[in-house]
C-alpha positions as protocol buffer text, in pm:
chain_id: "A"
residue {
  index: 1
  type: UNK
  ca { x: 26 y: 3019 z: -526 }
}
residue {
  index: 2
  type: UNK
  ca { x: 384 y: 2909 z: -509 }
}
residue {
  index: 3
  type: UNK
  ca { x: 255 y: 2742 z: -121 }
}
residue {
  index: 4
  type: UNK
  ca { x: 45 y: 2544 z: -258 }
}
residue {
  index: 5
  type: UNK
  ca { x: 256 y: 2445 z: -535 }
}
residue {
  index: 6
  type: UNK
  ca { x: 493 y: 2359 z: -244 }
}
residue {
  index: 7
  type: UNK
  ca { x: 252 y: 2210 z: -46 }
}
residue {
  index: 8
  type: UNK
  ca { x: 144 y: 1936 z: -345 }
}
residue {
  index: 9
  type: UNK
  ca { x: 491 y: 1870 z: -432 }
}
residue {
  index: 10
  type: UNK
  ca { x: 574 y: 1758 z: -20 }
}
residue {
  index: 11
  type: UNK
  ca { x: 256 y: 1596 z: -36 }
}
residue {
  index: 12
  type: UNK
  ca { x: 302 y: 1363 z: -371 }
}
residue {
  index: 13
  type: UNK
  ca { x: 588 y: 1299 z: -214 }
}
residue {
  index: 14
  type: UNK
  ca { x: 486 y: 1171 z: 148 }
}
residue {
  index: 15
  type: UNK
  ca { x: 213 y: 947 z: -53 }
}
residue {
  index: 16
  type: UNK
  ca { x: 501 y: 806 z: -290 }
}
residue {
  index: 17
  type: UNK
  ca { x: 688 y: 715 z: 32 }
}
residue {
  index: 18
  type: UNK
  ca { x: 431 y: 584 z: 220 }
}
residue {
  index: 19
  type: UNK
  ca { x: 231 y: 384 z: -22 }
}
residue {
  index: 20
  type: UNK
  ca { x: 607 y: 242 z: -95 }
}
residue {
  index: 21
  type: UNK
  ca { x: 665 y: 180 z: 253 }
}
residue {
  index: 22
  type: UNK
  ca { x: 276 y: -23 z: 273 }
}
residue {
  index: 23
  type: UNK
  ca { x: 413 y: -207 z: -49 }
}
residue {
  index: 24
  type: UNK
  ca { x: 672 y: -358 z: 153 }
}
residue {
  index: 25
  type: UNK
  ca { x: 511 y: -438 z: 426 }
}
residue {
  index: 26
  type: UNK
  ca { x: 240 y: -632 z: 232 }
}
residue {
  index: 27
  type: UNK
  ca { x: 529 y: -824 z: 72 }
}
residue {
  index: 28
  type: UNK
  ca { x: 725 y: -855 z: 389 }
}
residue {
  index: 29
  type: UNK
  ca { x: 345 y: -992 z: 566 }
}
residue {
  index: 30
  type: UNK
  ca { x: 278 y: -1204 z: 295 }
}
residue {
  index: 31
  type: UNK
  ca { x: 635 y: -1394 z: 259 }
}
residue {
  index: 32
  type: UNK
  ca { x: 623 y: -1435 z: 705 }
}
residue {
  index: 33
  type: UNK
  ca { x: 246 y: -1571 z: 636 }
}
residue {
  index: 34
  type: UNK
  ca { x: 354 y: -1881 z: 447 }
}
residue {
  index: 35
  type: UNK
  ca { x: 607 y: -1971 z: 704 }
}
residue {
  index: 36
  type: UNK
  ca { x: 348 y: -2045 z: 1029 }
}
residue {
  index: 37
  type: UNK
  ca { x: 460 y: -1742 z: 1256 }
}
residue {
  index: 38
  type: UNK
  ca { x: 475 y: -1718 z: 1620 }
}
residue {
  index: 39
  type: UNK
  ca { x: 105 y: -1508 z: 1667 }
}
residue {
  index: 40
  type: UNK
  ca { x: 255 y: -1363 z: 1939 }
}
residue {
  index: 41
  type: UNK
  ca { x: 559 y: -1194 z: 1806 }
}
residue {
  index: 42
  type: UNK
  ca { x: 517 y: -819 z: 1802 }
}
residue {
  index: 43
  type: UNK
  ca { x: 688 y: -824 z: 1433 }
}
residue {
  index: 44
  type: UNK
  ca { x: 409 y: -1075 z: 1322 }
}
residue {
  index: 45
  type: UNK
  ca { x: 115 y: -885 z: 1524 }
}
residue {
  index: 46
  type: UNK
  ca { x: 232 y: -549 z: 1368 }
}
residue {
  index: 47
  type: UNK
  ca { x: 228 y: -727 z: 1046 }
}
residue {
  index: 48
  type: UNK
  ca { x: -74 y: -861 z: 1105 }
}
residue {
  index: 49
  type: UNK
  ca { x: -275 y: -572 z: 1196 }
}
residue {
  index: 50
  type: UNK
  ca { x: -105 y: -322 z: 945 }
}
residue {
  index: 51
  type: UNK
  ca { x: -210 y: -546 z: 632 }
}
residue {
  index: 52
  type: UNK
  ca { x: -510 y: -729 z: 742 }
}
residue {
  index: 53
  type: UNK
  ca { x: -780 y: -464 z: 800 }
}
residue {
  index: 54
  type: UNK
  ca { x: -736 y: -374 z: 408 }
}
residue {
  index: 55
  type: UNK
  ca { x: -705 y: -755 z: 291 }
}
residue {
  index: 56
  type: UNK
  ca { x: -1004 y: -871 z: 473 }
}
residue {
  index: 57
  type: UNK
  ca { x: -1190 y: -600 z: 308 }
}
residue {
  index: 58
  type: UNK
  ca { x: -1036 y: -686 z: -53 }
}
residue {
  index: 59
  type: UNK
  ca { x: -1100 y: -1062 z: 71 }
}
residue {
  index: 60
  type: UNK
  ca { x: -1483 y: -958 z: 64 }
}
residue {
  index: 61
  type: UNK
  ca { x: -1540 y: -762 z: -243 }
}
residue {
  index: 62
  type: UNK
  ca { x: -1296 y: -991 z: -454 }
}
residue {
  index: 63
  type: UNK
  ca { x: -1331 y: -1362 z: -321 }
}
residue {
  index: 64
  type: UNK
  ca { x: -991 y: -1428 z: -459 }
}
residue {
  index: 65
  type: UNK
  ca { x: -893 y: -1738 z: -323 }
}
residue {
  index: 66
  type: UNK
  ca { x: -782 y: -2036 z: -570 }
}
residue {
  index: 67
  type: UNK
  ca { x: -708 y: -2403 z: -425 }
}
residue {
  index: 68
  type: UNK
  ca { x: -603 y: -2231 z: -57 }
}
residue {
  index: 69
  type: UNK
  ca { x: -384 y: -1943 z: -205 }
}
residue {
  index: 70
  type: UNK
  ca { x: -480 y: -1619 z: -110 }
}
residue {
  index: 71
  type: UNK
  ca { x: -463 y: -1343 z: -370 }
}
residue {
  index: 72
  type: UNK
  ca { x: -577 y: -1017 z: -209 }
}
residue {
  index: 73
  type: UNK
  ca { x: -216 y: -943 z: -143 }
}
residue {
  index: 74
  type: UNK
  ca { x: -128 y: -904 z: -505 }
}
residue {
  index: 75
  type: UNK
  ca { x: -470 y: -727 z: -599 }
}
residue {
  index: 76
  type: UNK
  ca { x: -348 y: -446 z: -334 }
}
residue {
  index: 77
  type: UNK
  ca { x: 16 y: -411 z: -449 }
}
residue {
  index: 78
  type: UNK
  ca { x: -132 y: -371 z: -826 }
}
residue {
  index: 79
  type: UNK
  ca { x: -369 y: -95 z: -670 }
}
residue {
  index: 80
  type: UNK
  ca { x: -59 y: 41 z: -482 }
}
residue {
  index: 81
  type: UNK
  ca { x: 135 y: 26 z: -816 }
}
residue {
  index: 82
  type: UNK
  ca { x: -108 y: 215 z: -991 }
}
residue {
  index: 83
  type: UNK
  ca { x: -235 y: 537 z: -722 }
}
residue {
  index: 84
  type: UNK
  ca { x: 208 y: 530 z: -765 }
}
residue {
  index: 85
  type: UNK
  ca { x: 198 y: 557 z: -1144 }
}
residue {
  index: 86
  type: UNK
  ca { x: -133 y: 823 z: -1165 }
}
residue {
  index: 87
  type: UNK
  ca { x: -135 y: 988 z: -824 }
}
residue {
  index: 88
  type: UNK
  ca { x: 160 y: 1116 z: -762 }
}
residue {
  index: 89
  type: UNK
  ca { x: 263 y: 1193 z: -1058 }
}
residue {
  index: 90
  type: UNK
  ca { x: -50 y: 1387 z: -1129 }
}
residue {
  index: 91
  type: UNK
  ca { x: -3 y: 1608 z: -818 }
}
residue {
  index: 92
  type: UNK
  ca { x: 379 y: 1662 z: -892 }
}
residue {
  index: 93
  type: UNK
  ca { x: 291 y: 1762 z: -1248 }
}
residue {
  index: 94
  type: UNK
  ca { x: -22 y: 2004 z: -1090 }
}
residue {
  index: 95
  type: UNK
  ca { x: 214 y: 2108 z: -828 }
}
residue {
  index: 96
  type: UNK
  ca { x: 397 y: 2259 z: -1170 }
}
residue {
  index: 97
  type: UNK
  ca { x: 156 y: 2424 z: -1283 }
}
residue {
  index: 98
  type: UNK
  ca { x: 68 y: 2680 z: -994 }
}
residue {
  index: 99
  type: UNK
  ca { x: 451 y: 2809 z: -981 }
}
């Protein structure tokens, strides 16, 4: 058992770190967005297509959009917050319990 104990401990931590790292670049896309970006620059394309297939999805369910500001951004950071806050410490603390 002590593999997968081992195994959910590496994994809560490769989520922590990348849902951190997605955090970022949400921020990071959303602070370039109110600027008027070059489309073409691969930073800004990156950007673009690492955040937007999520957003236009939130964009849909949500329709959060209040006198031309965009709030799907922040409605995906909370959601990042929290799967930070109950997932991973959830599988560190079941990754405990199997030692």
């Amino acid at each position: 058992m002590f593999v997968l104990s081992n195994f959910l401990a590496a994994l809560a931590s490769v989520v922590d770190v990348a849902l951190t790292l997605y955090m970022w670049v949400l921020i990071v896309a959303a602070l370039v967005s109110w600027v008027n970006p070059d489309p073409y620059n691969p930073v800004v394309r990156f950007l673009y297509g690492a955040t937007e297939p999520l957003l236009a999805r939130v964009r849909r369910a949500l329709r959060l959009q209040f006198g031309g500001v965009d709030l799907s951004p922040m409605v995906v950071i909370l959601a990042i917050i929290f799967l930070r806050s109950f997932l991973v410490p959830t599988l560190q603390q079941l990754a405990l319990q199997l030692r």
